[in-house]
C-alpha positions as CSV (number, residue, x, y, z in Angstrom):
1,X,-13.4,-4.7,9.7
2,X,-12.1,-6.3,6.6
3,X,-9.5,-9.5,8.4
4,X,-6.8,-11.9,6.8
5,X,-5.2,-10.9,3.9
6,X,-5.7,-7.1,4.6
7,X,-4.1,-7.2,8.1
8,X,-6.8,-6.3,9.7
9,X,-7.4,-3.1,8.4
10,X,-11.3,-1.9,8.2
11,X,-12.0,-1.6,5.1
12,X,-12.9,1.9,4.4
13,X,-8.8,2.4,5.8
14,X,-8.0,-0.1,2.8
15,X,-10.4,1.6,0.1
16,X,-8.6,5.0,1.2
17,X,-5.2,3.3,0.9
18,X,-6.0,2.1,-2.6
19,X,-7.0,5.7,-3.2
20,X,-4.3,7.2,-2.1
21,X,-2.0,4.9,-4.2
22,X,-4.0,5.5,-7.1
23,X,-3.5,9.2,-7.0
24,X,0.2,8.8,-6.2
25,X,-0.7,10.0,-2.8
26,X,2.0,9.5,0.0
27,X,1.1,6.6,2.5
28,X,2.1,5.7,5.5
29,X,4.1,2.8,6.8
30,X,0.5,0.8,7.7
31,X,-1.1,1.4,4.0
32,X,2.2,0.5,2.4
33,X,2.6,-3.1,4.3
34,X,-1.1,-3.8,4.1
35,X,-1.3,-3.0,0.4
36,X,1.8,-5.4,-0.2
37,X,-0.1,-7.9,1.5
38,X,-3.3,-7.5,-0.6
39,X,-3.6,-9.9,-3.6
40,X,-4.7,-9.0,-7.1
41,X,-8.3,-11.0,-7.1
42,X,-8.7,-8.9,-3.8
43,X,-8.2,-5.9,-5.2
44,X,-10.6,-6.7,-8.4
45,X,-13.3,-8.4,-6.6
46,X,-13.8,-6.6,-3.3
47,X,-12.0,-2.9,-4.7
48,X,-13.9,-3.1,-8.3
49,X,-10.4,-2.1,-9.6
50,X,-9.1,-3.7,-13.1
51,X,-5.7,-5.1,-14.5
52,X,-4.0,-0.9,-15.3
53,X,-5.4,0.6,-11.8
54,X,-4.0,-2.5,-9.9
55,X,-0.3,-2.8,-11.8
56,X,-0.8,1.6,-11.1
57,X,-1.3,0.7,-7.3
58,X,1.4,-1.9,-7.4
59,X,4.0,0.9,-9.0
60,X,3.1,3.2,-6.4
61,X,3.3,0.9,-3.5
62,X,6.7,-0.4,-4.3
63,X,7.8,3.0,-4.9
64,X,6.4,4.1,-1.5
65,X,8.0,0.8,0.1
66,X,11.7,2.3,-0.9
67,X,10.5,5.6,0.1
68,X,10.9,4.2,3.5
69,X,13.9,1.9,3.0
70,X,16.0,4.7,2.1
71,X,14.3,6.8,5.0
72,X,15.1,4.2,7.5
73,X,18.3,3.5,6.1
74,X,19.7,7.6,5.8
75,X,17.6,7.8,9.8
76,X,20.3,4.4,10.3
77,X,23.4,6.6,9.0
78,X,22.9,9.4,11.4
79,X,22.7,7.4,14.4
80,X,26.3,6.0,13.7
């Protein structure tokens, strides 16, 4: 189990979250909060990745953050 940074996530859970992200794959509310959390030398040094498949990952993760934003936020609406 991979600890600091990555949350505590093992670290075959973060290799298939970078995966995921990389092929624009949905993720869940764990992968999304642990990637956010996940520095760039991280990603390069431990993940192999380089400067385009990290700012990719990056994209995708932000995009996936809002995803649930606007989920919780619409979930939020129909409560009141």
């Amino acid at each position: 189990m991979v600890k600091g940074i990555y949350n505590d996530m093992p670290k075959v859970d973060l290799e298939l979250a970078l995966l995921k992200a990389q092929n624009q794959t949905s993720l869940n509310i764990d992968e999304v909060l642990t990637l956010l959390d996940t520095n760039d030398q991280a990603m390069m040094v431990d993940f192999s990745l380089d400067v385009p498949q990290i700012e990719s990952v990056r994209s995708w993760v932000k995009q996936e953050a809002q995803r649930f934003v606007f989920s919780y936020s619409s979930t939020y609406e129909d409560v009141e």
